[in-house]
N, C-alpha and C positions, 0 to 999 in steps of 0.2 A: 504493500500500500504506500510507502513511505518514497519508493521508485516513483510509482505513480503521480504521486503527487511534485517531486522535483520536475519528472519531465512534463508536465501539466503548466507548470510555470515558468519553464525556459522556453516556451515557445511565443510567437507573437499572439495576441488576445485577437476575437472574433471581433471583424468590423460593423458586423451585423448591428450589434448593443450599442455603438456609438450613437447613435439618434435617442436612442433611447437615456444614456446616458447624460448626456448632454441637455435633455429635452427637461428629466428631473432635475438636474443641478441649476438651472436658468429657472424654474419651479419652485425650487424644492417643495413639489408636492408630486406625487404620483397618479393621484387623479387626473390634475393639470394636466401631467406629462400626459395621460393615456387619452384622455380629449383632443389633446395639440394632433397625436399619432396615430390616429383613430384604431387604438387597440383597448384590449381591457386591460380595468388596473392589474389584474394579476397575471396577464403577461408581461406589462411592463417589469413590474417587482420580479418576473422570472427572469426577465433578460438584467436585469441592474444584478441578481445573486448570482446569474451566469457570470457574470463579467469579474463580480467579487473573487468568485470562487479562481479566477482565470490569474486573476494582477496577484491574488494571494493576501490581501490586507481587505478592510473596508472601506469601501466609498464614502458614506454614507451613515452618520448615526440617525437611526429611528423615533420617532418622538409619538406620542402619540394624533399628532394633526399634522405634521411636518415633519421633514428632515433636515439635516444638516452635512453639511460636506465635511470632508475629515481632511488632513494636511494634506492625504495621497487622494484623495480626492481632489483636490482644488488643486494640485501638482497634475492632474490626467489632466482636467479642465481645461488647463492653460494651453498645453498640448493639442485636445482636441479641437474646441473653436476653431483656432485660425484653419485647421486642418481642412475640416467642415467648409469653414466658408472657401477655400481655395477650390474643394473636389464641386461643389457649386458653382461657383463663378467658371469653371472648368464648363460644367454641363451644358451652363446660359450661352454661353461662346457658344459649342456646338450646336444644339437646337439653334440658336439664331441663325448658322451657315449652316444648317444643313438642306443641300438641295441649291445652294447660291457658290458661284462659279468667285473664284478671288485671285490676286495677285501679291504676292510678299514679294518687296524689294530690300537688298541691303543697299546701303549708301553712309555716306558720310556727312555731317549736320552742317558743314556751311554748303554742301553738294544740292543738299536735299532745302533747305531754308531759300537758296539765292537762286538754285535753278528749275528744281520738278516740283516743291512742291507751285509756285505760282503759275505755272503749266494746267493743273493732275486736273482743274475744274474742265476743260476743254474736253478730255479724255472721259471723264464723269458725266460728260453733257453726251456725248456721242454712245457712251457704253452703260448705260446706270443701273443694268444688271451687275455689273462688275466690281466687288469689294477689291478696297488696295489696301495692304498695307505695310507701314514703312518703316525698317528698322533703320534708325538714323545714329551708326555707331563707330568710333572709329577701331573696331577690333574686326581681323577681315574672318567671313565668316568661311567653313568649308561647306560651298555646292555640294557635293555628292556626299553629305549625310545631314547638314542642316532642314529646317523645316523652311525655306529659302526658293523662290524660284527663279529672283533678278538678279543680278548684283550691277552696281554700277562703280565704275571703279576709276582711280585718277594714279595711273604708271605708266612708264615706260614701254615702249613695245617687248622691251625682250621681259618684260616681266609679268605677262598675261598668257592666258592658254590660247592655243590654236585658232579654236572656235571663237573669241573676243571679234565684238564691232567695234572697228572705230568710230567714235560719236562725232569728235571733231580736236585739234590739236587745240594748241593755246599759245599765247602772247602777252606778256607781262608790260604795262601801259603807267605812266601817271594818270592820276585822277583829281579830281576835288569839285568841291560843291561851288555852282554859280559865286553864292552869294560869299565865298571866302575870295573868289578872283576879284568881285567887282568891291569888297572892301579891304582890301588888301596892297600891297604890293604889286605891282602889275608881272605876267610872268607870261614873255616873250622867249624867251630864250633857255637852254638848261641853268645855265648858271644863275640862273635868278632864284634858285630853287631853295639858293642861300638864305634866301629874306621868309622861309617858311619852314611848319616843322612838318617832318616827314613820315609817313608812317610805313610799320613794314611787320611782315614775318617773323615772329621771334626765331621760329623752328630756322629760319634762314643761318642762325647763329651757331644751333644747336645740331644741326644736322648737316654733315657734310653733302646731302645728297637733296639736300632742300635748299642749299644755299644760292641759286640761281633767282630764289622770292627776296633776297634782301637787298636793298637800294645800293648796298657797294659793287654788284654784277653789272647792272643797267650803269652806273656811275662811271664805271672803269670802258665799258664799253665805246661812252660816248666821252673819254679823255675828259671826265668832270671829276678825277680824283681828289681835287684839292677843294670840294666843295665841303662845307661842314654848315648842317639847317640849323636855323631856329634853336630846334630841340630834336630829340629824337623818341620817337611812340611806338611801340613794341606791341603788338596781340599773336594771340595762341592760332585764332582762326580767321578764315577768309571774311567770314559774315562782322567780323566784330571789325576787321580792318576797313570795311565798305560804311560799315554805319559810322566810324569815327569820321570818314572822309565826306560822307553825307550830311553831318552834324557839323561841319568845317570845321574841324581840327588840325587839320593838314591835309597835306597831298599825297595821297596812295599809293604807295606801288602797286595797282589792280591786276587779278586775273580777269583777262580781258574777257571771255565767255561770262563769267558769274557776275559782272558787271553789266553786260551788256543791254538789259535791262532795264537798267537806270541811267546809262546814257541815251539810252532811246526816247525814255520820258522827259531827260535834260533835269532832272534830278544830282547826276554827276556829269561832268564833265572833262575828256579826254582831253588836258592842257596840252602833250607835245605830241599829237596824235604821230608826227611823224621819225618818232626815236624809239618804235617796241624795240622791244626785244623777244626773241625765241624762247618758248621752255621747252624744257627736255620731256617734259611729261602729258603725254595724253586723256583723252576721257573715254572709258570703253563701257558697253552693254557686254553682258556674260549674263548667256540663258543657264539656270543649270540642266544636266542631261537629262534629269527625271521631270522636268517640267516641255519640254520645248516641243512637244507634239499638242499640247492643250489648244485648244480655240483662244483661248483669255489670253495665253503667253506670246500666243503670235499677235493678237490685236495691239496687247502693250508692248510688243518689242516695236511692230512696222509702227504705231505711234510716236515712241520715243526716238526713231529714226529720222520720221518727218521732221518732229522738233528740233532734232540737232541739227538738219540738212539749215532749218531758216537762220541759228546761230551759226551757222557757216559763215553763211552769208552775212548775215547782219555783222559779224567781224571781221569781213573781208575775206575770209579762207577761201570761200567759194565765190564761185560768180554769180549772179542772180539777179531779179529783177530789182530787189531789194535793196537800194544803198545803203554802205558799210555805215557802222555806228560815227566813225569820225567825220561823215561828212553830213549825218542828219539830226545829229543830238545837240549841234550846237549854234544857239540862233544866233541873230545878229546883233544881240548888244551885249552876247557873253564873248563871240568875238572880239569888238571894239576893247573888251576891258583888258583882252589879254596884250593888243598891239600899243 
């Protein structure tokens, strides 16, 4: 008997009782419970002595109107709820898709904030069967066992699979807001770039292989070495470097796609449209393998294709009917303030 009873308590307890337990302790009455669970009171009390008998102590002192929870009680308690409410929220999710067609993207959050998500209503409007959703992470996840169908992705060519689209290359640009040109220092020229503070890539500093986003690359390029701004303003990511340049803070070193956007609307403004510079890094679509026969996965890839085709164009990569962002963004009295 005494066998019996060690291996009775070395194994994990029946999940069955959990509703029931849980249902008493948020009660502590048993009636309660058995009305919430639409069982009788003296199943419920079978399944609570089940469960007793299972953990090996009591849950539960008996009173004659009520109970009370005991220290390993209220120790299960803490355990169960969240438990409970996660294998719930679990269920809600499913029954809500079930029968509904979806797409999971991964991306990266100044990727996903500056360029698909102000897109995805376009795609929404044409497809509104179709859920999306979007992991916006910078930890790259693995296609072939992730629960994953898109990845969108910002590397090198030799650092993507076979199957990678290119969405469109990129070009590292100044930037800044109208209203910091037209009260400010006038800025004709690179060297003017002195009389302002500049902003940039921290990762430019910190990573050898990101160093092509920091204003000393573009600077050395066009023999402006001896230039020293303002000040100098450091952010982690793209989206934070664009809104400091929006809010006129200074002048950007922009990724010219993630921007493109906001020169369109004359929002920001490409100051020396004619000094990019090259980056080494591209932007690619990667279907994963177990998604790329679905209906939904080809609708969002050939969409997100179309999309990048217009930033092609809109940042000059491509040809199109579309003029480039440096010659439509920028009217004629932000002109005048730069000459």
């Amino acid at each position: 008997m005494q066998h019996s009873e060690n291996h009775l308590r070395t194994r994990p307890i029946a999940a069955g009782h959990l509703r029931a337990f849980e249902a008493v302790a948020r009660h502590l009455n048993f009636r309660a419970a058995a009305e919430e669970l639409f069982l009788t009171q003296s199943a419920v009390s079978r399944q609570i002595q089940a469960m007793e008998d299972e953990v090996g102590v009591p849950l539960f002192l008996r009173h004659t109107r009520a109970v009370e929870l005991t220290s390993a009680g209220g120790a299960l308690l803490r355990a169960v709820v969240p438990s409970l409410e996660r294998v719930d929220g679990a269920v809600r999710t499913i029954r809500r898709s079930a029968g509904r067609r979806s797409v999971s993207i991964t991306t990266w959050a100044s990727f996903a904030s500056m360029w698909l998500i102000p897109r995805l209503e376009e795609f929404q409007n044409v497809h509104p069967d179709i859920d999306l959703r979007i992991d916006a992470s910078d930890v790259r996840v693995d296609l072939e066992t992730a629960d994953i169908d898109i990845a969108l992705r910002y590397a090198p060519p030799a650092g993507v699979p076979a199957n990678a689209i290119q969405l469109f290359g990129e070009q590292l640009t100044p930037v800044a807001s109208p209203w910091l040109l037209n009260s400010g220092h006038a800025l004709r020229r690179g060297a003017d770039l002195a009389h302002f503070a500049l902003i940039e890539a921290s990762d430019g500093h910190r990573n050898r292989s990101l160093e092509f986003l920091a204003w000393r690359r573009w600077l050395d390029a066009h023999q402006l070495q001896q230039i020293e701004p303002k000040r100098w303003l450091h952010f982690n990511y793209a989206h934070q470097i664009a809104q400091a340049a929006l809010t006129g803070q200074g002048i950007a070193l922009a990724r010219l796609p993630l921007v493109a956007d906001s020169l369109a609307s004359g929002d920001l403004v490409e100051v020396l449209p004619g000094m990019r510079i090259d980056s080494p890094l591209v932007y690619w679509l990667i279907v994963g393998p177990r998604a790329a026969e679905r209906p939904e996965i080809k609708a969002f890839s050939e969409w997100l294709q179309v999309q990048a085709r217009l930033t092609r164009i809109a940042t000059g990569e491509e040809a199109g009917n579309t003029p480039s962002v440096a010659t439509r963004v920028r009217p004629a009295k932000v002109q005048r303030s730069k000459i």
